[in-house]
C-alpha positions, 0 to 999 in steps of 0.5 A: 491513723497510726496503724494505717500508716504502720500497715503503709510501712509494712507494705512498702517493705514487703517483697512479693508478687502479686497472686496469681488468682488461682486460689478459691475466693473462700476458704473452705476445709479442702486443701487448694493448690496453696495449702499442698505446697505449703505443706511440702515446704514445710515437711521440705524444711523439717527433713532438711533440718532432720537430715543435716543432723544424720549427716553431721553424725554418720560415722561410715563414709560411704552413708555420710557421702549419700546421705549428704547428696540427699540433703543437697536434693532435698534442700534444692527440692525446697529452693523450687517449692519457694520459688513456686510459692513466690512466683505464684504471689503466696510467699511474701518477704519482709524487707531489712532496712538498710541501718539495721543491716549495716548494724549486723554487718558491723557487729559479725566484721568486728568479731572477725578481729577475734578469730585466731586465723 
């Protein structure tokens, strides 16, 4: 009874859309259209992580400038794979509850008071 009730409250702090039906009802070993952007999400997420340090660290101008458009591109590419993904219902959020945030909102304001500016 607990853990239906917990899948309950689970549920109503979900933010999704409802999938679109495209993917096969079984799994099998072949990647489906779900697996080949999930794939690209997450090589999108390792090469922008991978990328800000090559940004952070380029001594030369002109490298630093083009690299940072290609870590804009690339972060734009992986803004459009989730967009995809969650149209499409094979991304789902987890709702904050609005205590905790006002908690994290309060803790990062008062640190506010320390900064030197």
């Amino acid at each position: 009874m607990q853990n239906q009730q917990s899948q309950q409250n689970q549920n109503k702090n979900q933010i999704a859309n409802p999938q679109t039906g495209e993917l096969p009802k079984v799994k099998s070993p072949e990647m489906n259209d779900r697996d080949f952007i999930n794939d690209a999400l997450s090589t999108c997420k390792y090469l922008t992580d991978s990328m800000n340090i090559a940004v952070r660290e380029a001594s030369h101008e002109q490298l630093h400038q083009d690299l940072l458009q290609m870590l804009n591109e690339t972060h734009q590419s992986c803004r459009e794979l989730y967009n995809l993904m969650f149209q499409h219902g094979w991304y789902k959020l987890e709702a904050e509850e609005q205590q905790k945030m006002d908690q994290a909102y309060q803790q990062f304001n008062n640190y506010s008071s320390q900064f030197p500016y």
